[in-house]
C-alpha positions in Angstrom: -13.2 16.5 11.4 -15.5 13.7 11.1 -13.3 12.0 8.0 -10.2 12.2 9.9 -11.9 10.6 12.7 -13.1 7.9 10.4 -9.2 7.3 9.4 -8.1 7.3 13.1 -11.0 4.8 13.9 -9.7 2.9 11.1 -6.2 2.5 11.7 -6.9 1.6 15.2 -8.0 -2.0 14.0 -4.9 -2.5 12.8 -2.0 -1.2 15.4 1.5 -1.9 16.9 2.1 -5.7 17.5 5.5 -7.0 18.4 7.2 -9.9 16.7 7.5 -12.3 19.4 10.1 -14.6 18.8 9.1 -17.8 20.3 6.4 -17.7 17.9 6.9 -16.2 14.7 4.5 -14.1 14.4 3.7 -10.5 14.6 -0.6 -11.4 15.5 -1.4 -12.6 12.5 1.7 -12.1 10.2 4.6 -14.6 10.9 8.0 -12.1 11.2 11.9 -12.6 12.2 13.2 -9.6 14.5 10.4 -7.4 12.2 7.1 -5.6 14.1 4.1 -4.3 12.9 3.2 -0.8 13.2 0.1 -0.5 11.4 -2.0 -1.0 8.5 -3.6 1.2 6.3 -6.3 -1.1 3.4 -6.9 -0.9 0.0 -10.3 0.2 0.5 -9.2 3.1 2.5 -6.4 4.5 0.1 -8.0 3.9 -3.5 -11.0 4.8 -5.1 -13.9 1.9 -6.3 -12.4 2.2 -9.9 -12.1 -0.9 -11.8 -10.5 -3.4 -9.4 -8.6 -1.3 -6.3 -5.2 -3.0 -5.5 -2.1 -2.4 -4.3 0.9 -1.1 -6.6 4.0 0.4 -6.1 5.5 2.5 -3.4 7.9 5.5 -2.6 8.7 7.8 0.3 9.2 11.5 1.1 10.5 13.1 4.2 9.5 16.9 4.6 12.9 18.8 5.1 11.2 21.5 7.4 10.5 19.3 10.0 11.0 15.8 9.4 7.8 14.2 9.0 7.7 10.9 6.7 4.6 10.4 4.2 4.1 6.9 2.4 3.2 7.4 -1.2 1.3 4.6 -2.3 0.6 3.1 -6.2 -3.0 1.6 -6.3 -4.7 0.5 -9.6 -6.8 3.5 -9.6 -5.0 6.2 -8.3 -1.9 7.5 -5.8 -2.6 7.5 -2.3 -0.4 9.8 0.5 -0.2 8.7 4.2 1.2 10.8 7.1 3.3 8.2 8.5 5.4 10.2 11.2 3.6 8.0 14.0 3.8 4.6 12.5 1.0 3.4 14.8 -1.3 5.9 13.9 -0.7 7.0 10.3 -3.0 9.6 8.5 -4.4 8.9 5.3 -4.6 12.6 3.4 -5.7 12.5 0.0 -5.2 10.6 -2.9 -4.7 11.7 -6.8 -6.9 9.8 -9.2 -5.6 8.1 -12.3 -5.1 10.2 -15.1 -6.3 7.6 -17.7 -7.9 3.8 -17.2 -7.3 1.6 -14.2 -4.5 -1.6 -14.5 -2.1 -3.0 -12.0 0.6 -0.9 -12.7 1.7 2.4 -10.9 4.8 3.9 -10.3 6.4 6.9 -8.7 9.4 8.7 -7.7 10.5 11.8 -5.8 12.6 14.8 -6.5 13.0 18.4 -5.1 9.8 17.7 -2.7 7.7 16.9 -6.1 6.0 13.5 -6.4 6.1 11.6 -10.3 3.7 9.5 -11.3 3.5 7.5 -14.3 1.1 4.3 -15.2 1.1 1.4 -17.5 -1.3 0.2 -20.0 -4.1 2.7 -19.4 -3.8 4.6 -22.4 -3.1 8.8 -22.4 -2.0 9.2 -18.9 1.0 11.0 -19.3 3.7 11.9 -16.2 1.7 13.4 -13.1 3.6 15.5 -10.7 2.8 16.9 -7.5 3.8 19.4 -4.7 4.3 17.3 -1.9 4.6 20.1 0.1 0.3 20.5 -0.1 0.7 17.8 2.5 1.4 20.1 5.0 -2.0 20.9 5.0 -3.2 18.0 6.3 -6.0 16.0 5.3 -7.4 17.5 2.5 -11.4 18.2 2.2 -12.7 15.6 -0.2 -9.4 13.6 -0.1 -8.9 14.0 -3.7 -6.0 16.6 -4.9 -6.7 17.2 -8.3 -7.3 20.4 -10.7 -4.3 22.8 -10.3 -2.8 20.7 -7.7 -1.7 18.2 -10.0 0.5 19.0 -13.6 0.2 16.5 -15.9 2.8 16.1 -18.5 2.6 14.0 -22.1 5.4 16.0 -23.8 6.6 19.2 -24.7 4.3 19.7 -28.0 7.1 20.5 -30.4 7.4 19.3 -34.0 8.3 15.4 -33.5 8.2 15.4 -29.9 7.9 12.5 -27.6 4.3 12.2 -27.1 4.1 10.5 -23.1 1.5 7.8 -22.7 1.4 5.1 -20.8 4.9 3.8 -19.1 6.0 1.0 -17.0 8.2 2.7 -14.9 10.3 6.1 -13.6 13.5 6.5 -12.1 15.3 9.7 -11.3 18.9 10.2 -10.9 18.5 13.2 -8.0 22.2 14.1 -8.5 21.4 15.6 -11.9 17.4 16.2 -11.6 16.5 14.2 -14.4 13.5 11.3 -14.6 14.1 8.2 -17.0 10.6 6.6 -17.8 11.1 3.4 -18.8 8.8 1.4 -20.6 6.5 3.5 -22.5 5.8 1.3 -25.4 3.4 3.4 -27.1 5.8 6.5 -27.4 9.3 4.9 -28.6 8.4 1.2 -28.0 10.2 1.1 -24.4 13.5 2.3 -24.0 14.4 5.4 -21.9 12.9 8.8 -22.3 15.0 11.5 -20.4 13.0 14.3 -18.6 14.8 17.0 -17.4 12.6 18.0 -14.2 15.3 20.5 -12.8 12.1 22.5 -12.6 9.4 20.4 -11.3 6.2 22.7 -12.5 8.2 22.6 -15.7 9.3 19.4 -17.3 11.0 19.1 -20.0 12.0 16.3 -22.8 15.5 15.9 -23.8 15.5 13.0 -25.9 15.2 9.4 -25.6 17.4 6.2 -26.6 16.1 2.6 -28.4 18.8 0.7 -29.5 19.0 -1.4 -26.0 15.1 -1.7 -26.4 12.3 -2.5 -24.4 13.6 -1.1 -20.4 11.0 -2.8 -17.6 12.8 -1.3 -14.6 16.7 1.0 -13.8 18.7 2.5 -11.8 20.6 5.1 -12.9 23.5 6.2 -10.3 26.2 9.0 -10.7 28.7 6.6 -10.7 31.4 6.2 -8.1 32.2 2.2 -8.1 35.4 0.6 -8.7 36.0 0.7 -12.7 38.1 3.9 -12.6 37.2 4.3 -16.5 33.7 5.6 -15.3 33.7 7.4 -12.3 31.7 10.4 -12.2 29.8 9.4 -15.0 25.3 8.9 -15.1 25.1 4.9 -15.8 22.3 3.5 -16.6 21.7 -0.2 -15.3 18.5 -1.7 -17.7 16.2 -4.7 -16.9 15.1 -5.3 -19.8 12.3 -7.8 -19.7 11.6 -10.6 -21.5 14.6 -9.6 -24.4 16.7 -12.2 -22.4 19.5 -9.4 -21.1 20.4 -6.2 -18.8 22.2 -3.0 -20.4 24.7 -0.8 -19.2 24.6 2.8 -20.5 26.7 5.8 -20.1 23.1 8.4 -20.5 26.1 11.4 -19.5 25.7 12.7 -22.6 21.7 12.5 -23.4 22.7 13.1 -27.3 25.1 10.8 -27.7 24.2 7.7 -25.0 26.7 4.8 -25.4 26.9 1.1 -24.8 29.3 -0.3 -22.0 28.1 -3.4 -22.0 24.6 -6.2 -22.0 24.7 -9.2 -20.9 22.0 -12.5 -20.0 22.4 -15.1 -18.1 21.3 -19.0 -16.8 17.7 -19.7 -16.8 16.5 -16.1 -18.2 12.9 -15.7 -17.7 11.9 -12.0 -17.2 15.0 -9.3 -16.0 12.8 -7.1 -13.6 14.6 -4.8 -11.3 18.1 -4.6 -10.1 19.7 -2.2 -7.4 23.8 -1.3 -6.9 25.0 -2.0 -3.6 26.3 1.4 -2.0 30.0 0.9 -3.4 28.5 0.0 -6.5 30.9 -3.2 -6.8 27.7 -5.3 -6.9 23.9 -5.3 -8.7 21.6 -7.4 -7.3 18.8 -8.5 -9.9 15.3 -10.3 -9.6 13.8 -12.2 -12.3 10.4 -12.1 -12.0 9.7 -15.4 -13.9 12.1 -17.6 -12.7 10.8 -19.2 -10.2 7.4 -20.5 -11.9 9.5 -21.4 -15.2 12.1 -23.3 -13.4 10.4 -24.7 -10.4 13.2 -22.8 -8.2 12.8 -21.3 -4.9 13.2 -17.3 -5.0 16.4 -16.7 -6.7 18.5 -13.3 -6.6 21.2 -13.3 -8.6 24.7 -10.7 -7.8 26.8 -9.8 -10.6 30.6 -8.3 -9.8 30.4 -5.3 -11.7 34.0 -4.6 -10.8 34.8 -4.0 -14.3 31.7 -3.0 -15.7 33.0 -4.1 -19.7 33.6 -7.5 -18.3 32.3 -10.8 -19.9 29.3 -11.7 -17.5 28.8 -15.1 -19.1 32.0 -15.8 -17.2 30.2 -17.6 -14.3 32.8 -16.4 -12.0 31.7 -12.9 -12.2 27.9 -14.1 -11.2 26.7 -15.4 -7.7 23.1 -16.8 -7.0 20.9 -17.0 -4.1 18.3 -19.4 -3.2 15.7 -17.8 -0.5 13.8 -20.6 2.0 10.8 -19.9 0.2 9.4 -20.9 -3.8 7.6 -17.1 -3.8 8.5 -15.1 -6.6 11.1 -12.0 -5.9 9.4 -8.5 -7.2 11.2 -5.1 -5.9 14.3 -4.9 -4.1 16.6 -2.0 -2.8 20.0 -1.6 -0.6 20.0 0.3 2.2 23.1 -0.1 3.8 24.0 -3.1 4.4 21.2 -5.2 3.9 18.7 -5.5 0.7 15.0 -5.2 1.5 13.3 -7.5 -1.0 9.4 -7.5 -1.5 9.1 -10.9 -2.2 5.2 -11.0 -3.5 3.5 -14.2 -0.9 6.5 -14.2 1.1 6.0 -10.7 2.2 9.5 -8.6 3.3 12.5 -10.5 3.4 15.8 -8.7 4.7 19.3 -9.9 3.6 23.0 -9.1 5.0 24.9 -7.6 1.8 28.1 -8.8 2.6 26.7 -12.4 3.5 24.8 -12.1 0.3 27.8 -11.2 -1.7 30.2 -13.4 -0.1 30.9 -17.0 -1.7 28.8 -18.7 0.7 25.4 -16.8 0.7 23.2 -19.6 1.9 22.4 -18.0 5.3 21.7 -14.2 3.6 18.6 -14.1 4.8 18.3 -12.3 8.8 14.6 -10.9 9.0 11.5 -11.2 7.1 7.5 -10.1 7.7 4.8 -11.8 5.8 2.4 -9.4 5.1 0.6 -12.4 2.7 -0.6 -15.2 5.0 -2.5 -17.6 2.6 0.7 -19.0 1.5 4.5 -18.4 0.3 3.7 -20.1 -3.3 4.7 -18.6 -6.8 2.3 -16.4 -7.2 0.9 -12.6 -7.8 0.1 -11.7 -4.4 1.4 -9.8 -1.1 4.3 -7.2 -1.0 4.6 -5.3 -4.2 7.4 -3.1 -3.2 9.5 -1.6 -0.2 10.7 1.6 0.6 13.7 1.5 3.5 14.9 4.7 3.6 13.6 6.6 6.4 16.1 8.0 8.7 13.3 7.0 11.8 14.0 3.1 10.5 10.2 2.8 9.5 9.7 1.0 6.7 6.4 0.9 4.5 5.6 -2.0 1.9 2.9 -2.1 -0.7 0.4 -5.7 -0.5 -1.2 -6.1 -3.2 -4.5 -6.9 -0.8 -3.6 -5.5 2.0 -2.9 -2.5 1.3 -0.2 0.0 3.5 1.7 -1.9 5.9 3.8 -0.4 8.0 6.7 -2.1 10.0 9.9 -1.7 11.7 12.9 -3.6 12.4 12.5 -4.9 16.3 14.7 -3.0 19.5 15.0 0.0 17.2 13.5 2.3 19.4 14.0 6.1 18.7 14.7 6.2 22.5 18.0 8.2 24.2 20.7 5.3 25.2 19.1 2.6 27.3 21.2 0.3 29.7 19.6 -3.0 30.6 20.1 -3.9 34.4 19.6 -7.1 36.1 19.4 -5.8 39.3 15.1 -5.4 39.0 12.4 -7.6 37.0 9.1 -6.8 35.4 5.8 -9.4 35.7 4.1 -9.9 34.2 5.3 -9.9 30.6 3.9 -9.9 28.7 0.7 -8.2 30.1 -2.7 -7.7 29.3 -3.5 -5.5 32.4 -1.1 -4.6 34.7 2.9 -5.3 35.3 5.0 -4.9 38.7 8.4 -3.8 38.6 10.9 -4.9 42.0 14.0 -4.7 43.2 16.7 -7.1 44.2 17.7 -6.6 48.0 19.5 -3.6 49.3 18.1 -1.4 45.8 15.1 0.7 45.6 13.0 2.1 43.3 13.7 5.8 43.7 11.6 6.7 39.6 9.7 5.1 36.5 9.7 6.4 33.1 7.7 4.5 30.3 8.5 5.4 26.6 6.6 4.4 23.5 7.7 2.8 20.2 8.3 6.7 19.3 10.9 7.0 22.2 8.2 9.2 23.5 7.5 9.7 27.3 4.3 8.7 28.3 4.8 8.2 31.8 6.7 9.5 34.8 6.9 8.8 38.9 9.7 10.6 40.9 10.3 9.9 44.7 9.0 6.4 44.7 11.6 4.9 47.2 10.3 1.4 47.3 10.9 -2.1 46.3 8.1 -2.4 44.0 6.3 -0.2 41.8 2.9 -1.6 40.1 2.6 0.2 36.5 -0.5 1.9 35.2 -0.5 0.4 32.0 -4.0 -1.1 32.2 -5.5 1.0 29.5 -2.3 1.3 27.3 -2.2 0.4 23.5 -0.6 -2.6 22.7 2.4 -2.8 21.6 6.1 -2.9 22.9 7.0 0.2 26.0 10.5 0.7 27.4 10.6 1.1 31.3 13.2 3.6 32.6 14.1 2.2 36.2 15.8 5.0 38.5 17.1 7.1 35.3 20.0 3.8 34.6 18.0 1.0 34.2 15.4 -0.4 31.1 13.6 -3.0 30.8 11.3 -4.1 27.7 7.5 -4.5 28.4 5.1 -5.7 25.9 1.1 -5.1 26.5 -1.0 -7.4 24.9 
């Protein structure tokens, strides 16, 4: 009782604060059209190992009821956070490292099983993890560990892989098998496929090296618009600092074949690259770019309309510039817009089709800065994103900072509001109290007040007046929608 009392305590410092757009700026954080929800630190989710800091990031939603949990990379270990109430998060537990302590730590999801692998710490092998424990709630010591956790460095057979350390893992769901990427010390970096059909009971199936050293992938069951490979598992390599990015048909796990790799202008490092939803397009960060060549963030889109085209053709290869000179890290599509965690620039949002189009200067349409020392090119702020919640939370990793939790602004989970000019609301904002009224010949006959959740937290039948003072004077802050006669809404922020 008394720890989760501690969290709630602590996640109270840092709650709900609209982005107010004649400023800029979510309280401390400048934002476009993005609020914050909430704020879980560093100090909170890891352990004092080595030097706690913020990693990489992933998501799981429970299918039995819905609840979302942020799972969260540190330097020392894997945090979990009950984010169903973005204002008011739950920190549960956390698995410690299985090795050393460095600054990177990556995992994945499949079948309701968390996969965890780390880089440069030595034996640490793949941890995986029953994310359904989380129904438990916060656990005792905060620390899942013993039987709780499988830890898997290879099957043990003659010649077998043996899984240490590794950069990075992706999973295909559509054929429940995990690509780690990166693991230098175990074929020097290229894919190892695990077939985790059975989560308690991985298994190795092979691995390939002759596109070398992979730093991040996707892999997609491929439905884009080359009709030579439709239906077929493609594997899309950033491959570092070896100056290029593979394309791999992985279908076959025995015999993997080359479609195509390819570099381009101003090569520094090819980090991470994500296929738009009709797979026509892969967006791609470099990660070095932008101290190397004095640019401002650049993304560049290839037109993988024909994935064994020549992509030195310039044709076949957009670039866009960002406002900012921070360096691009993680980025994934969601629809039709790419979340980017753009390191000291924080979140930035931009419009695929804008993005893809021949003019892409104006891409960008939101952004929150969870770093607010500076937008320079360097190592610090958002690490990653995760934008797939059905609620429309989003959760980024900071490197400092910690959890941050935010959400795109007017996207309440409320039934179908209709705005009404026919009353007003004043003050608003408001610190204490707000008055709603009526033009003449209307009365106020009822009040509802929802919360960022959609949730009712108020309600006032048979008012039948021209003005109704709120009670609002000990509410949270953060943004409340006013139901006016069961028609009309109006938008009230409390300070």
């Amino acid at each position: 009782m008394s720890t989760l009392f501690l969290c709630l305590f602590i996640y109270g410092v840092y709650a709900q604060t609209p982005c107010d757009s004649s400023t800029g700026m979510a309280g401390i954080y400048p934002c476009n059209d993005y609020d914050f929800m909430s704020r879980i630190p560093v100090s909170t989710l890891a352990t004092t190992a080595g030097n706690p800091e913020g990693s990489d990031i992933w998501g799981w939603t429970d299918p039995l009821n819905g609840k979302e949990y942020a799972i969260v990379g540190l330097t020392n270990s894997t945090a979990f956070v009950d984010i169903s109430d973005p204002v008011n998060p739950i920190f549960l537990g956390r698995i410690e490292t299985a090795a050393g302590t460095n600054f990177w730590r990556d995992v994945k999801v499949y079948d309701n099983h968390a996969f965890i692998v780390a880089d440069g710490v030595g034996a640490h092998g793949m941890q995986v993890f029953d994310l359904t424990i989380l129904r438990n709630g916060v656990d005792a010591d905060l620390t899942y560990d013993g039987a709780q956790v499988l830890r898997y460095t290879g099957d043990g057979g003659g010649g077998d892989l043996v899984i240490g350390s590794c950069h990075n893992i992706v999973i295909n769901e559509t054929e429940g098998i995990a690509y780690l990427v990166g693991c230098n010390s175990a074929n020097g970096g290229g894919p190892i496929f695990i077939d985790i059909s059975n989560p308690a009971n991985p298994t190795t199936l092979g691995d390939y090296t002759a596109g070398g050293y992979t730093h991040d992938a996707q892999v997609i069951t491929y439905n884009g618009p080359d009709a030579d490979h439709t239906g077929k598992q493609l594997y899309i390599g950033s491959n570092g600092n070896s100056n290029k990015v593979v394309i791999l048909d992985v279908t076959d796990k025995n015999n993997v074949t080359s479609i195509n790799q390819f570099s381009y202008p101003q090569i520094s490092y090819a980090h991470q690259g994500w296929f738009t939803d009709d797979h026509r397009y892969f967006i791609l960060g470099d990660e070095g770019d932008e101290q190397s060549f004095g640019v401002n963030t650049k993304t560049l889109i290839f037109d993988f309309n024909d994935l064994d085209a020549d992509f030195s053709n310039s044709a076949l290869t957009k670039t866009y510039f960002g406002p900012e000179s921070s360096i691009d890290h993680n980025g994934y599509v969601n629809g039709d817009k790419f979340y980017l965690a753009n390191y000291s620039a924080g979140l930035r949002v931009l419009d695929v089709p804008t993005l893809t189009s021949s003019n892409n200067t104006n891409s960008e349409i939101g952004y929150f800065d969870t770093y607010t020392n500076s937008n320079s090119a360097s190592f610090h702020g958002a690490w990653s994103v995760y934008p797939y919640f059905a609620s429309g939370n989003i959760i980024i990793s900071d490197i400092e900072s910690g959890l941050i939790i935010v959400r795109q602004s007017n996207t309440l989970s409320t039934q179908e509001f209709e705005s009404n000019e026919s009353f007003s609301l004043s003050p608003n904002p408001t610190t204490s109290s707000a008055t709603v009224k009526s033009s003449p010949n209307k009365k106020i006959n009822s009040i509802a007040i929802y919360n960022i959740l959609g949730q009712k937290v108020f309600t006032k039948n048979n008012i039948n007046n021209s003005s109704y003072t709120l009670p609002v004077k000990n509410y949270s802050k953060g943004i409340y929608l006013i139901k006016i006669n069961n028609a009309s809404t109006k938008k009230l922020i409390v300070k």
